[in-house]
N, C-alpha and C positions, 0 to 999 in steps of 0.2 A: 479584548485580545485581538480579535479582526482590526481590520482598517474603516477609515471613516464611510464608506459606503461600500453596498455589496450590488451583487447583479440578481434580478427576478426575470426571470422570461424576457431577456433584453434588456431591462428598464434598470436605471440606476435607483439606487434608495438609500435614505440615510441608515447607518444601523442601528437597529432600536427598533423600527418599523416596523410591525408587526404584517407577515404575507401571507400566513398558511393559514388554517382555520381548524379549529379540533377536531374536524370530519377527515383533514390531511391522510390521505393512504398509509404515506411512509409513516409519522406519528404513529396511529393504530393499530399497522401490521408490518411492516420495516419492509413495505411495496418501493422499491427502487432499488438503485446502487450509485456508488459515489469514486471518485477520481480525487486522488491525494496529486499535485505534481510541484517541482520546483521553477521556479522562474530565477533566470538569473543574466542580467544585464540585457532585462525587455525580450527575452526568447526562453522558450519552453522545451525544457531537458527531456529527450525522447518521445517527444508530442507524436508522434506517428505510434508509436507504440501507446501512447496514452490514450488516444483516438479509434485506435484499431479494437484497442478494449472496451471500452466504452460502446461503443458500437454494434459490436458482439454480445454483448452484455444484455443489453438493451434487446435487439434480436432476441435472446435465449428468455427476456423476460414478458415477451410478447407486446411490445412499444409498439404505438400505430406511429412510426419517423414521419415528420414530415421533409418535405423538400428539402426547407431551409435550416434542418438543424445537420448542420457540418459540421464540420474539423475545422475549416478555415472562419464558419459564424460563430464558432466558440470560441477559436482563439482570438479573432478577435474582440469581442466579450472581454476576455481576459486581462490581455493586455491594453487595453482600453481601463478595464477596474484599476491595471496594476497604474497606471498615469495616473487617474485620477486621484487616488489615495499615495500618491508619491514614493512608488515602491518599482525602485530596477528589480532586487531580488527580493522574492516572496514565496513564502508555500500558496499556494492553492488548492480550496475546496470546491470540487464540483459536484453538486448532489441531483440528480435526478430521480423524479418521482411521479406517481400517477397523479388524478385528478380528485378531489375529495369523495367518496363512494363507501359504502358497506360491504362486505367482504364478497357478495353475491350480485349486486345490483349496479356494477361498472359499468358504467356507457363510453366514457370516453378514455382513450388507450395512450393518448396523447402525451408525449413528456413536459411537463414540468419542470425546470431547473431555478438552484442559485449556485451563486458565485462568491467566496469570498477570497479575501486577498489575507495574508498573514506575515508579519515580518520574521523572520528567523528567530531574533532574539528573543521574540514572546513566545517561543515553547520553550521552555527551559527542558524538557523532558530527554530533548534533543541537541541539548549542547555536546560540545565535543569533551570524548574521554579517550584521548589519546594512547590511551594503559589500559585500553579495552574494558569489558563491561563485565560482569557477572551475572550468568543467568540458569534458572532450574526446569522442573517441568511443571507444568500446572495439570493436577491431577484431578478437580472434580469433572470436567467435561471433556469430551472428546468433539474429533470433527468429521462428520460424516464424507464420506468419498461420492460425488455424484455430480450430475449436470453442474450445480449450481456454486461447487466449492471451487473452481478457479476465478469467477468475481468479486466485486468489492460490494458483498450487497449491505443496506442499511441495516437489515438483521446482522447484528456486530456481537448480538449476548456473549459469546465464548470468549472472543478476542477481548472484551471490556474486563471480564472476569477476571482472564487469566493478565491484564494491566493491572488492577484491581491487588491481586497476589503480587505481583512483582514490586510495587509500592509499598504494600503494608509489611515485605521482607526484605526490602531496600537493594532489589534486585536493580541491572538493566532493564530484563526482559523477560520471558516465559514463552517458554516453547509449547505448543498446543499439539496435541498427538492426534492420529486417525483414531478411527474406528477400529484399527485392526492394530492396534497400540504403538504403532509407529512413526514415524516424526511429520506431519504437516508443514508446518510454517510457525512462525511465532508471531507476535500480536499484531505486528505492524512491518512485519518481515519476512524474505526468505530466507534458508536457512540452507547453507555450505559446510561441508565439512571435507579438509584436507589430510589425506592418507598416503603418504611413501611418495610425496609432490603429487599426487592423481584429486582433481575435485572432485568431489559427488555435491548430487541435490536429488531432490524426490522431484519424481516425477509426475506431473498436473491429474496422474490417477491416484496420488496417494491423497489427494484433497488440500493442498495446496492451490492460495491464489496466482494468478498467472502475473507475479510480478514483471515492468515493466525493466528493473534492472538485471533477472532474472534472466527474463528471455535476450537481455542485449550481453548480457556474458556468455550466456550458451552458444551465441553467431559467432561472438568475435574472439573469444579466449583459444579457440581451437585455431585461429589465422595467425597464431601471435605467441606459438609454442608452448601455451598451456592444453594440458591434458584432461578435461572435464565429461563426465557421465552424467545420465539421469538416472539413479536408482534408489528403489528404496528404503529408507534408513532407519534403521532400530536407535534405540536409546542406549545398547550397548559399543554400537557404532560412533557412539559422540563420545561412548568413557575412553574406545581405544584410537581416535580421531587426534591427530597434529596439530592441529589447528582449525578452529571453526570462526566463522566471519556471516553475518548477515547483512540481506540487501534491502534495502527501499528507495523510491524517488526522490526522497528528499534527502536522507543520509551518505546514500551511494553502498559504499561498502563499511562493512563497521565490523571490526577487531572484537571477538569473545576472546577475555580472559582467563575466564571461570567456569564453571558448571561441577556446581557442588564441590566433591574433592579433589576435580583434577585441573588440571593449571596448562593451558596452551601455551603455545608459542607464536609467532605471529609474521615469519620470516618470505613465505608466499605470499601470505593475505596482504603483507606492504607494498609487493609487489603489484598487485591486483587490485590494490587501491590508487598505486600512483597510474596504473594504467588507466582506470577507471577516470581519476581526476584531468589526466593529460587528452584525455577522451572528449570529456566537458567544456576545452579552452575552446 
């Protein structure tokens, strides 16, 4: 699926090559977190906000940074992987993680990374469905509300789950609820819903990730005569919701259909997509 090589701590490598070692933190105990972004004609869609995350993340997970791990020595990193392996546009995976250790006996705090580069058309997961998606809620787990729910950490259990659910019921997607049975985010998304033209989204207290397209509509949709909130949002709120559309960095904005027996419409969220897209040139 990746491209012909990836990135280690700097170093190029074929793939195949084995890096980690069964001791690996993340492996073990899902010790890290990871950056999804898109690349597209050799520059990187909302890299400040990619970085800014990242960053923070790292911080909140107690990373010893050093000097040279930046924004500007990952990007290029990146775009460097994305040359070599012959790729203007690409997804990218950025995993960060500690150093091999037992849950008690860490010595070094130090980040770890790799790199990979992904061509679009190899995730089929994500091909385009221009007649929007179909999606329910995934009810064996919930998502707790706390420090740690607005990163993208390697502990993924829920999120995989509730993809997991969405496949074997040949859904789009699955929306993952809090702890307090209210809407989170969904697997690989945030989640918008459109009322009387007013956006809502929950806000990074209800345990939602701090999506990177998330936070760039909340800046710019209110410069540009759209009307958008953070509050929120029950599951009763999606049955009596206009329209609902989810975001991620590599999708942008994506059209809900469905949700179980009610049927949207999608006359804002075109809107909000082409702004989104005219955003991207």
């Amino acid at each position: 699926m990746p491209g012909g090589y990836f990135v280690h701590n700097g170093q190029l490598f074929r793939e195949g090559k084995p890096v980690i070692s069964p001791d690996n933190r993340s492996f073990r105990y899902g010790d890290g977190l990871f950056e999804t972004m898109r690349v597209i004609s050799n520059s990187i869609i909302l890299k400040k906000f990619h970085f800014e995350r990242l960053l923070k993340g790292m911080e909140l997970l107690k990373f010893d940074i050093p000097d040279f791990f930046t924004s500007a020595h990952l990007e290029s990193d990146i775009i460097s992987l994305c040359k070599k392996n012959r790729m203007e546009d690409a997804v990218i995976r950025l995993v960060v993680f500690r150093s091999d250790g037992g849950l008690y006996d860490l010595e070094d705090m130090r980040p770890n990374y790799i790199i990979q580069s992904i061509a679009l058309q190899k995730l089929p997961h994500l091909k385009e469905q221009p007649g929007g998606i179909s999606v329910d809620i995934y009810e064996e787990a919930t998502k707790p509300c706390n420090v740690f729910s607005e990163i993208k950490s390697n502990n993924f259990l829920p999120y995989l789950m509730a993809a997991v659910h969405a496949k074997q019921n040949k859904l789009g997607d699955c929306i993952v609820l809090n702890q307090y049975g209210r809407i989170a985010d969904a697997t690989i998304a945030n989640v918008f819903i459109i009322k009387n033209d007013e956006v809502y989204t929950p806000p990074l207290s209800e345990g939602c990730v701090a999506g990177v397209v998330r936070r760039f509509l909340l800046q710019k949709l209110p410069l540009h005569g759209f009307n958008v909130q953070e509050k929120p949002l029950t599951v009763d709120d999606l049955h009596n919701a206009d329209e609902v559309f989810f975001t991620n960095a590599v999708r942008g904005v994506r059209f809900v259909k469905k949700f179980r027996d009610k049927t949207y419409t999608s006359k804002l969220t075109k809107s909000i997509q082409q702004f989104w897209l005219e955003k991207q040139a």
